[in-house]
C-alpha positions in Angstrom: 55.7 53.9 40.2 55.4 56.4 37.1 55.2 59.3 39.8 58.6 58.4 40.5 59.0 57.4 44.0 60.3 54.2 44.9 57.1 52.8 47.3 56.3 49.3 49.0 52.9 49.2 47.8 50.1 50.9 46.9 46.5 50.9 47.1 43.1 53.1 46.8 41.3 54.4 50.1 38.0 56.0 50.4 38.6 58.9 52.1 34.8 61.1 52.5 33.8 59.3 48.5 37.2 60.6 47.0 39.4 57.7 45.8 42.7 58.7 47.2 46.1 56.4 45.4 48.2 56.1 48.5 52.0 55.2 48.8 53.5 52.8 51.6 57.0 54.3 52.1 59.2 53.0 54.7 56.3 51.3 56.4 54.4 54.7 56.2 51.3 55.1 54.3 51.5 58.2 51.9 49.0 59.8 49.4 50.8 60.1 46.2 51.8 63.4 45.3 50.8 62.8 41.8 47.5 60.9 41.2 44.4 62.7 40.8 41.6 61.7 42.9 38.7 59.7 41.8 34.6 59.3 42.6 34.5 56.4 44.9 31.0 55.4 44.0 31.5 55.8 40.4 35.0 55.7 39.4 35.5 58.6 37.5 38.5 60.8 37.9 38.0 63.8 39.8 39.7 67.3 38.6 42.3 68.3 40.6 41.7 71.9 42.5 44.0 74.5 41.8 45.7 75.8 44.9 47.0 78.8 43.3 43.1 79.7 43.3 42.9 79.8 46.9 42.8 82.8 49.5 45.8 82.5 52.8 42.6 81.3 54.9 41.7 78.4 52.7 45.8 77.5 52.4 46.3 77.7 56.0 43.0 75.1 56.2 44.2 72.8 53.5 47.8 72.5 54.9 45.5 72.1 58.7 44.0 69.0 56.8 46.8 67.4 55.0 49.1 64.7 57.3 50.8 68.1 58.1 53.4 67.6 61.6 54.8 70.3 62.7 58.8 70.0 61.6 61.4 72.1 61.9 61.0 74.4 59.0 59.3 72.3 55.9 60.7 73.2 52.5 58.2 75.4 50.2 57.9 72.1 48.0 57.0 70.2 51.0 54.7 72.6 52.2 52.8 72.5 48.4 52.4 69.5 48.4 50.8 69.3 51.9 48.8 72.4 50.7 47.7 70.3 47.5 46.9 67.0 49.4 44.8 68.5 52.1 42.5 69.9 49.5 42.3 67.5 47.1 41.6 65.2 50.4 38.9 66.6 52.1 37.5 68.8 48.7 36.9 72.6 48.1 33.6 72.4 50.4 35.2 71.4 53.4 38.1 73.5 53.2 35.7 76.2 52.6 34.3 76.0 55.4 36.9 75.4 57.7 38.4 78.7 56.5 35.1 80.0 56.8 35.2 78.9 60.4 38.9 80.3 60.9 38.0 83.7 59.7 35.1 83.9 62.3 37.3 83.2 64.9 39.3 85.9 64.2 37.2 88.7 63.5 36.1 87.6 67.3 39.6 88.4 68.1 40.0 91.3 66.0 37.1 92.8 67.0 37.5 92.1 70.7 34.3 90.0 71.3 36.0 86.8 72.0 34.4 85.3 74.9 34.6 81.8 76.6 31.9 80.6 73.9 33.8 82.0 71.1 36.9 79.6 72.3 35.1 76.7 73.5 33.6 76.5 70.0 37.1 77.3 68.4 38.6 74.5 70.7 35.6 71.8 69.2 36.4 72.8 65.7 40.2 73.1 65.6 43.2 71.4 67.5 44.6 75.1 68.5 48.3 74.1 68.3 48.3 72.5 64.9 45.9 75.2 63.6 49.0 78.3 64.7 51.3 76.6 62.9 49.5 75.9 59.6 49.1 80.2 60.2 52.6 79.9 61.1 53.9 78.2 58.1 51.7 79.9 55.2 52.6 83.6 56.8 56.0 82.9 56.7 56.3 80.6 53.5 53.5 83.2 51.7 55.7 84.6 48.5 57.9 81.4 48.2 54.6 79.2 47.9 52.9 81.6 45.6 55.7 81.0 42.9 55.7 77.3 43.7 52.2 77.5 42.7 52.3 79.9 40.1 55.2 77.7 38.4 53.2 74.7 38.8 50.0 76.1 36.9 52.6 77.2 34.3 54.2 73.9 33.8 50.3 72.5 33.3 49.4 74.9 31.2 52.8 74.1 28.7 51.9 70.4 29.0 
């Protein structure tokens, strides 16, 4: 592939009306970490959103979204590219409002008004587990993924 991976196939999905190009590796189907997504209905290719852009919330939200698994301590890289497929995924309006969401939830908790309907709606909205370690991951990878991002608009910006 020009991304440079060595992949079984290939193919387009339609993933919410985003075209996403995805990569079967090792019998595993990937979203390349490369192609830019496209308008199902019409095409056209979609621009890519920055992630350097983003707030924590709305990284922690985009990593929630990507094929994320909880591993044993992910590379910064890794993570990134997580970060960058969960958004490019689901768009800037979902991730939005899932960090919109998030942030709710926690002022609850901040502010000590957390009751049994604050969590039940908490536990509808968000697998709890895999939502803590998103958190987990983007508290403790914060300054490392900031330069990865940083470099990455830099080297965009010199192409």
């Amino acid at each position: 592939m020009t991304c440079g991976l060595d992949v079984d196939g290939w193919g387009w999905i339609n993933f919410n009306g985003r075209g996403l190009l995805m990569h079967d590796i090792d019998g595993e189907s990937v979203p390349c970490p490369h192609a830019r997504p496209i308008d199902w209905a019409t095409g056209d290719e979609l621009p890519p959103i920055a992630p350097a852009t983003l707030t924590a919330t709305e990284w922690i939200t985009s990593l929630y979204l990507s094929d994320y698994v909880a591993k044993s301590r992910p590379t910064v890289a890794a993570l990134a590219v997580l970060i960058t497929q969960g958004l490019n995924r689901s768009g800037f309006p979902q991730v939005a409002e899932k960090a919109a969401q998030l942030r709710e939830f926690w002022e609850h908790c901040e502010n000590d008004t957390d009751t049994c309907a604050v969590w039940d709606t908490y536990n509808q909205r968000f697998d709890r587990t895999r939502a803590f370690q998103s958190s987990y991951e983007i508290e403790r990878n914060w300054r490392a993924l900031n330069r990865e991002f940083a470099a990455t608009a830099a080297e965009e910006v010199a192409a």
